[in-house]
C-alpha positions as a Markdown table, in Angstrom:
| # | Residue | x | y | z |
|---|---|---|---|---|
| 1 | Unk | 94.4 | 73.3 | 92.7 |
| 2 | Unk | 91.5 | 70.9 | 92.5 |
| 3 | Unk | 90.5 | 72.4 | 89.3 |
| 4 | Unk | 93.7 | 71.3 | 88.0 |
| 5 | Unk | 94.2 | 68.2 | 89.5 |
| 6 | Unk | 91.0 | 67.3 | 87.5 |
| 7 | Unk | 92.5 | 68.5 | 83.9 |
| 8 | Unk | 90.1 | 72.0 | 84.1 |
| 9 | Unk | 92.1 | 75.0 | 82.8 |
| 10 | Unk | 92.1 | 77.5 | 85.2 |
| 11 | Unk | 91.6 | 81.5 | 84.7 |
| 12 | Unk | 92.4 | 82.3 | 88.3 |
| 13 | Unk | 91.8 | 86.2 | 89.4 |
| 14 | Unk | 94.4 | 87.9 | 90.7 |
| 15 | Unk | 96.1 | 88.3 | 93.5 |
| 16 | Unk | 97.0 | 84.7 | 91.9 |
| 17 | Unk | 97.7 | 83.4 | 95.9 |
| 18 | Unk | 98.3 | 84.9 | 99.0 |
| 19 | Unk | 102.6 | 84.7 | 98.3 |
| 20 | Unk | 105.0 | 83.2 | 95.6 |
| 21 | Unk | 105.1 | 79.9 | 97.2 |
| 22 | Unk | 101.7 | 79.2 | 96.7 |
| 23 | Unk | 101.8 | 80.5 | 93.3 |
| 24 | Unk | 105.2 | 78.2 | 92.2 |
| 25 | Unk | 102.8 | 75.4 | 93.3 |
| 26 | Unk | 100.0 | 76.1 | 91.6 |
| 27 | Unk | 102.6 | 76.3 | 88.3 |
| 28 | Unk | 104.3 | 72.6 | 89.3 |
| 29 | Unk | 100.6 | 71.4 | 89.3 |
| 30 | Unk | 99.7 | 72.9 | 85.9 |
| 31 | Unk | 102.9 | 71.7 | 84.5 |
| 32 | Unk | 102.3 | 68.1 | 85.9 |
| 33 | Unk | 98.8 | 67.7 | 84.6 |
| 34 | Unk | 99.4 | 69.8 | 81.3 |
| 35 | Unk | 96.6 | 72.1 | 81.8 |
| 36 | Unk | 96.1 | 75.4 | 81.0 |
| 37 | Unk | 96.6 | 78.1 | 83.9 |
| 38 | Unk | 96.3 | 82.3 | 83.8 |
| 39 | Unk | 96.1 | 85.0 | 86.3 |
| 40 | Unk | 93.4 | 86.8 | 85.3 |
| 41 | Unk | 94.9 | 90.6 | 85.3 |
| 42 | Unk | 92.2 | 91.9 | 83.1 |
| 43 | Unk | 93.5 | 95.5 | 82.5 |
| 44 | Unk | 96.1 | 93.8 | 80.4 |
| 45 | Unk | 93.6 | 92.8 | 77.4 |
| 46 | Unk | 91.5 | 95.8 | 77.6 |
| 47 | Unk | 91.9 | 97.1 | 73.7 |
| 48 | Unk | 93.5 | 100.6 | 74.8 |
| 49 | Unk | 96.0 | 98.3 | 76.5 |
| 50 | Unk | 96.7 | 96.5 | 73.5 |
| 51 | Unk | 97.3 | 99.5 | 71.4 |
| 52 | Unk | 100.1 | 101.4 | 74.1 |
| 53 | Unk | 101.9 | 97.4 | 73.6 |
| 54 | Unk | 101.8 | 98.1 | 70.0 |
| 55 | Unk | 103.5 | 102.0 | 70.8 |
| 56 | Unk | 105.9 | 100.2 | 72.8 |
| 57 | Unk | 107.0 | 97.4 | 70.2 |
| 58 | Unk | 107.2 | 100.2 | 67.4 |
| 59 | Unk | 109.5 | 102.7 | 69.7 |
| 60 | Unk | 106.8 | 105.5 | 69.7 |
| 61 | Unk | 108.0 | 107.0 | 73.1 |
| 62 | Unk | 111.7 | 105.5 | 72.3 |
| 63 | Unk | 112.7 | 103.3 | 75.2 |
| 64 | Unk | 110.6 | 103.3 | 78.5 |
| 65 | Unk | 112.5 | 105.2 | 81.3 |
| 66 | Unk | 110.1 | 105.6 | 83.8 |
| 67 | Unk | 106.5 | 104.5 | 85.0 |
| 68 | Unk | 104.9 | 106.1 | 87.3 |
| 69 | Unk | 101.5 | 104.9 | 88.8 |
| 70 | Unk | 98.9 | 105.1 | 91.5 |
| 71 | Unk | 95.4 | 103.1 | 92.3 |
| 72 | Unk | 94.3 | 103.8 | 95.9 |
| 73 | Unk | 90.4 | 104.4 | 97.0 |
| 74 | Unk | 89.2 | 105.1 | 100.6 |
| 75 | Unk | 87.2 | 101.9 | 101.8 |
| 76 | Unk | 84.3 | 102.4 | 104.8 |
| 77 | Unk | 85.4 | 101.2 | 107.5 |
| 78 | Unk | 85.0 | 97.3 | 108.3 |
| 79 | Unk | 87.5 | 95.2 | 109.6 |
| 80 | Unk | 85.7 | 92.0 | 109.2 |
| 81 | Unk | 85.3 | 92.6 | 105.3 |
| 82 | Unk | 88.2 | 92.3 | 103.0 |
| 83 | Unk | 90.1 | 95.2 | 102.2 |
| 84 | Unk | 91.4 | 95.6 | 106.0 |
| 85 | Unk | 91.4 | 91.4 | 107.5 |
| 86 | Unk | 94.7 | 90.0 | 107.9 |
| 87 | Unk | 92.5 | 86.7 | 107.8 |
| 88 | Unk | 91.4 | 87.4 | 104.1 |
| 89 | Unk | 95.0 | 88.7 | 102.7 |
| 90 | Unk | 93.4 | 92.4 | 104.0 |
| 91 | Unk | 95.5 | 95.8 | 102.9 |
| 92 | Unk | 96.3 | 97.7 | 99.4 |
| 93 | Unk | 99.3 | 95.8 | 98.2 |
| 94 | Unk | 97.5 | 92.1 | 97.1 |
| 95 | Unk | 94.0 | 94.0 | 96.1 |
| 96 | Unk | 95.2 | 97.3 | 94.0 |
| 97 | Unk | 98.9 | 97.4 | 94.6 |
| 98 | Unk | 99.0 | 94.6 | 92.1 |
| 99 | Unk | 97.7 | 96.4 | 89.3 |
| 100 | Unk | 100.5 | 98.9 | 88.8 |
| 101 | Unk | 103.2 | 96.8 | 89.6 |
| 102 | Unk | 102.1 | 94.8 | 86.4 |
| 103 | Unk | 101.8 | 97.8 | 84.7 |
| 104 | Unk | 105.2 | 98.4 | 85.5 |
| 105 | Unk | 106.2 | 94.6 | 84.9 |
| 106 | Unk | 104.4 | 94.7 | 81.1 |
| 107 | Unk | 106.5 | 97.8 | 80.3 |
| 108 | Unk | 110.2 | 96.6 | 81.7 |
| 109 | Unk | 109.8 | 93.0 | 81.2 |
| 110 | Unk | 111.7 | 90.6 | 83.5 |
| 111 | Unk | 112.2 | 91.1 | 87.1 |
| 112 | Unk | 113.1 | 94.9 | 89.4 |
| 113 | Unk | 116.9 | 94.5 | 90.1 |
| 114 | Unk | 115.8 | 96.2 | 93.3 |
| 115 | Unk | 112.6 | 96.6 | 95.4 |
| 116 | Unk | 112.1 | 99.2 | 98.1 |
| 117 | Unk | 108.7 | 100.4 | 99.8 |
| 118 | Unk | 107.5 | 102.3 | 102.6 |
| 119 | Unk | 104.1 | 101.9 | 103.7 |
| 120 | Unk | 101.5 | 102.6 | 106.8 |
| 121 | Unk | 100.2 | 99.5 | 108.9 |
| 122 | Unk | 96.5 | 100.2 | 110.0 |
| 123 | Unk | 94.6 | 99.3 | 113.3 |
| 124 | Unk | 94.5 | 95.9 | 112.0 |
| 125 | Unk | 97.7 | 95.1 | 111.1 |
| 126 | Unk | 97.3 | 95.1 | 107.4 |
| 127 | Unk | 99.1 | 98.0 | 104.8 |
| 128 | Unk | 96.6 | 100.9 | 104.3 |
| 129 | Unk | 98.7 | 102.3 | 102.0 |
| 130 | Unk | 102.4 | 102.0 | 100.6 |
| 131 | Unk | 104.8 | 103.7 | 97.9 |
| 132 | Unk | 106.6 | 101.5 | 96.0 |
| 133 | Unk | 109.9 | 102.0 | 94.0 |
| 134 | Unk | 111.4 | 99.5 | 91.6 |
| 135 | Unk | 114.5 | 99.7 | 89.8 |
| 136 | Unk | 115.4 | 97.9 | 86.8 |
| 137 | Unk | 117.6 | 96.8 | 84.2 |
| 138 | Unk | 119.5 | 99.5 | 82.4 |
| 139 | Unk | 118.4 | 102.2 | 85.2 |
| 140 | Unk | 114.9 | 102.5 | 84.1 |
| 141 | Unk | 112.5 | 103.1 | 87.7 |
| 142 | Unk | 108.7 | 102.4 | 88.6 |
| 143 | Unk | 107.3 | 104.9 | 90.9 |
| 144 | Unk | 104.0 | 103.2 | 92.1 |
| 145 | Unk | 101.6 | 103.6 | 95.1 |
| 146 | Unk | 98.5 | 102.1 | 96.3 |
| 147 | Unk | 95.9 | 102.8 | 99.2 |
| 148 | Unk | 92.3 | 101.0 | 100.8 |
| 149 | Unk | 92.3 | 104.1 | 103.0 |
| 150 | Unk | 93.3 | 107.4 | 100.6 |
| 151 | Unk | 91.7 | 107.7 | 97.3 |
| 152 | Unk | 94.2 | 108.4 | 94.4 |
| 153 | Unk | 93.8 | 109.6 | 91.0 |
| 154 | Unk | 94.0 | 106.1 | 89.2 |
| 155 | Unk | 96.6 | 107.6 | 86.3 |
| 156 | Unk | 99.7 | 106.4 | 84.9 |
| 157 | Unk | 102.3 | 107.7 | 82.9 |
| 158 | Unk | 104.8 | 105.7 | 80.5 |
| 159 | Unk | 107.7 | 108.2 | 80.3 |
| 160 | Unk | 110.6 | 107.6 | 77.0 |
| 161 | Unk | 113.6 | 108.9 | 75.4 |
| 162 | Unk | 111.1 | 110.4 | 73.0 |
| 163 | Unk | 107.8 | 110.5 | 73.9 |
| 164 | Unk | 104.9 | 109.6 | 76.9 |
| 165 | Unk | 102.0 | 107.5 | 77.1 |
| 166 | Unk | 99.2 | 108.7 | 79.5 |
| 167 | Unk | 96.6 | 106.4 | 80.6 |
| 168 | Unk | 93.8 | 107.7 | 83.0 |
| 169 | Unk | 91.6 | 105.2 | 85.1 |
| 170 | Unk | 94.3 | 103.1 | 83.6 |
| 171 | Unk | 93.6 | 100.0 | 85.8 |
| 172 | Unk | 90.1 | 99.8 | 83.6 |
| 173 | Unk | 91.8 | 101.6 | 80.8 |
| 174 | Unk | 89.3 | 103.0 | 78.5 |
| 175 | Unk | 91.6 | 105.4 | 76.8 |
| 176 | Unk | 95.3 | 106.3 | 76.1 |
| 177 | Unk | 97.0 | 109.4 | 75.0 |
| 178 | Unk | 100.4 | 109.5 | 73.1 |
| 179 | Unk | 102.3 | 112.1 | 73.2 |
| 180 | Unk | 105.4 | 112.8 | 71.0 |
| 181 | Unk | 107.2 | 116.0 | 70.6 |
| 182 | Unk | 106.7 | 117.9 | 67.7 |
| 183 | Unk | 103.3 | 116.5 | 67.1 |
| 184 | Unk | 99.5 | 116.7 | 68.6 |
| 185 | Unk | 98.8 | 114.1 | 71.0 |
| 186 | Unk | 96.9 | 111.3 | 69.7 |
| 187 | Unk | 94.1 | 109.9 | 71.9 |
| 188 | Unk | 92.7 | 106.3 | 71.6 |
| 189 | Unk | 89.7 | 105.6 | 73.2 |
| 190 | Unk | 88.3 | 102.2 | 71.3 |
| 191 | Unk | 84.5 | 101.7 | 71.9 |
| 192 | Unk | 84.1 | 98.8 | 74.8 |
| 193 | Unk | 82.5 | 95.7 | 74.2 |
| 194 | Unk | 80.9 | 94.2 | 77.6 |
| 195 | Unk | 82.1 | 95.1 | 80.9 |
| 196 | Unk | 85.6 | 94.1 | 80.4 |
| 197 | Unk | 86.8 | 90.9 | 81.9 |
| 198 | Unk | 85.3 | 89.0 | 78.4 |
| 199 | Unk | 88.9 | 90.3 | 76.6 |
| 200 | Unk | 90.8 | 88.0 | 79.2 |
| 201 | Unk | 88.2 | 85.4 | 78.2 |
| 202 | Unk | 89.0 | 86.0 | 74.7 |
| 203 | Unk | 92.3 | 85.2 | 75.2 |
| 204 | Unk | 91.6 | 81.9 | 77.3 |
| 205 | Unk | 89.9 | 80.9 | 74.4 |
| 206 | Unk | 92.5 | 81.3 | 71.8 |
| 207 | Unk | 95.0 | 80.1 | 73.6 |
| 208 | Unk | 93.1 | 77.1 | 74.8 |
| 209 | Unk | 92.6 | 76.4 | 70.8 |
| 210 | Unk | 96.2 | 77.0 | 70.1 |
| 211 | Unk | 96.7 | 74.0 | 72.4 |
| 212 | Unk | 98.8 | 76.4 | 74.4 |
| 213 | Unk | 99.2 | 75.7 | 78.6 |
| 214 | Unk | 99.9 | 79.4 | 79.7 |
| 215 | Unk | 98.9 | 83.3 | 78.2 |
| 216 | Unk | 102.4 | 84.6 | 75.9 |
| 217 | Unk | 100.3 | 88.3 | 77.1 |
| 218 | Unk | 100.3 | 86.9 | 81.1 |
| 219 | Unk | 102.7 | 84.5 | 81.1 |
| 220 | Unk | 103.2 | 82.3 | 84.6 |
| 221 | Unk | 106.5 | 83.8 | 84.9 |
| 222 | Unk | 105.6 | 87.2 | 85.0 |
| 223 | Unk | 102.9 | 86.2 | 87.7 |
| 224 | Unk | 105.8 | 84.6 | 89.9 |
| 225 | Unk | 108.1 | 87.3 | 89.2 |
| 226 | Unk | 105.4 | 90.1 | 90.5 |
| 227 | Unk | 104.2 | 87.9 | 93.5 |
| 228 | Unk | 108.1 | 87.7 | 95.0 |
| 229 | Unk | 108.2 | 91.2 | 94.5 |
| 230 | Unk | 105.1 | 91.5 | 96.7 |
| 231 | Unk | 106.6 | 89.0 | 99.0 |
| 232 | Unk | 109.4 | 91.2 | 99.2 |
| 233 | Unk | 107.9 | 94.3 | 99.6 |
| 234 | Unk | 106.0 | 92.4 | 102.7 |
| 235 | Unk | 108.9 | 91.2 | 104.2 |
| 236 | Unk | 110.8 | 95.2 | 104.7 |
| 237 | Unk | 107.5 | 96.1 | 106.1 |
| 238 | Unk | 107.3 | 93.2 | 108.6 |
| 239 | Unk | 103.3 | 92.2 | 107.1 |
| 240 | Unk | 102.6 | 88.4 | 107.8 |
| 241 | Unk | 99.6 | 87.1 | 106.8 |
| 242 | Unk | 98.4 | 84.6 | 109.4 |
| 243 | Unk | 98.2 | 81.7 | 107.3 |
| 244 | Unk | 101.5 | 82.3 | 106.7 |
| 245 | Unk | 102.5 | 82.0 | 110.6 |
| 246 | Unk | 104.1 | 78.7 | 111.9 |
């Protein structure tokens, strides 16, 4: 906020706040000073990324019925560090829950007609880990889940009328496999240029020369769209941050 209330554009990681509140005001203050403002949700500039947006545009897999996707790891033990402190928006939904709900939100487009989630509150109150299922227009579902406490195998699958895309370690998404019936699948694995968070950068840049004030890739809508879905995943499993108290 003080960034943009002194005309910096902002490339702000994600989560992009701690609920949707903060992030609409965060967007009112962007929009009053006419500065530039992205979350920075690197996975979705990562080259192999780029190319399963260009399957999707062409109808490669036909239209998207399904995504299903998991990013959970098992974090030591430490309730003062991050992962598991209420006080510092602890638990797997705002740290890796995030990244397949955007998945999920780049693949549908718009906002889930319907949110549901079940997931296990820890020792210290924040969610350990959580399965997530979203419902959309036309009938089309995400099946996500997310742990700090249970590794998971990090894949996801983009399921069509005609065809998959499978994307291993797809939060840092160094390759993607299409497969169509009929043919051989076809694996792109483009070679990586610097750790990763530069493509998001890249981006910044051009939209910053465009004269443009938000991402069309991460628009601020889609950001507010996937932080009320969080909210409301929160609020059917009772989690309240304690900033958020009183």
């Amino acid at each position: 906020m003080l960034c943009l209330k002194a005309k910096k554009a902002v490339l702000c990681e994600k989560p992009f706040t701690l609920n949707a509140r903060e992030t609409q005001e965060l967007i009112d203050c962007a929009r009053r000073e006419n500065v530039f403002l992205m979350e920075a949700m690197w996975t979705r500039f990562l080259p192999p990324m780029v190319q399963v947006r260009e399957w999707l545009a062409r109808g490669v897999i036909g239209e998207p019925r399904m995504v299903m996707a998991d990013f959970g790891f098992r974090t030591e033990w430490n309730t003062a560090g991050r992962a598991l402190n209420p006080q510092l928006g602890g638990g797997a939904l705002l740290d890796v829950g995030i990244y397949p709900l955007a998945l999920a939100s780049m693949v549908f487009g718009g906002s889930p007609t319907k949110v549901t989630g079940q997931c296990h509150l820890g020792e210290t109150g924040v969610d350990e880990q959580s399965a997530m299922l979203l419902s959309y227009q036309g009938g089309a579902l995400a099946i996500l889940a997310c742990a700090v406490r249970t590794q998971t195998p990090h894949e996801a699958r983009i399921l069509g009328t005609e065809g998959s895309i499978y994307l291993p370690g797809f939060w840092h998404c160094e390759q993607a496999t299409l497969t169509v019936p009929g043919k051989d699948p076809e694996t792109v694995k483009p070679v990586r240029v610097g750790n990763g968070y530069n493509y998001q950068a890249v981006e910044v840049g051009h939209c910053l020369r465009a004269g443009l004030k938000e991402s069309p890739v991460m628009p601020l809508s889609e950001t507010l769209t996937t932080m009320r879905t969080m909210d409301e995943l929160r609020r059917q499993w009772g989690l309240v941050y304690p900033q958020e108290k009183g």
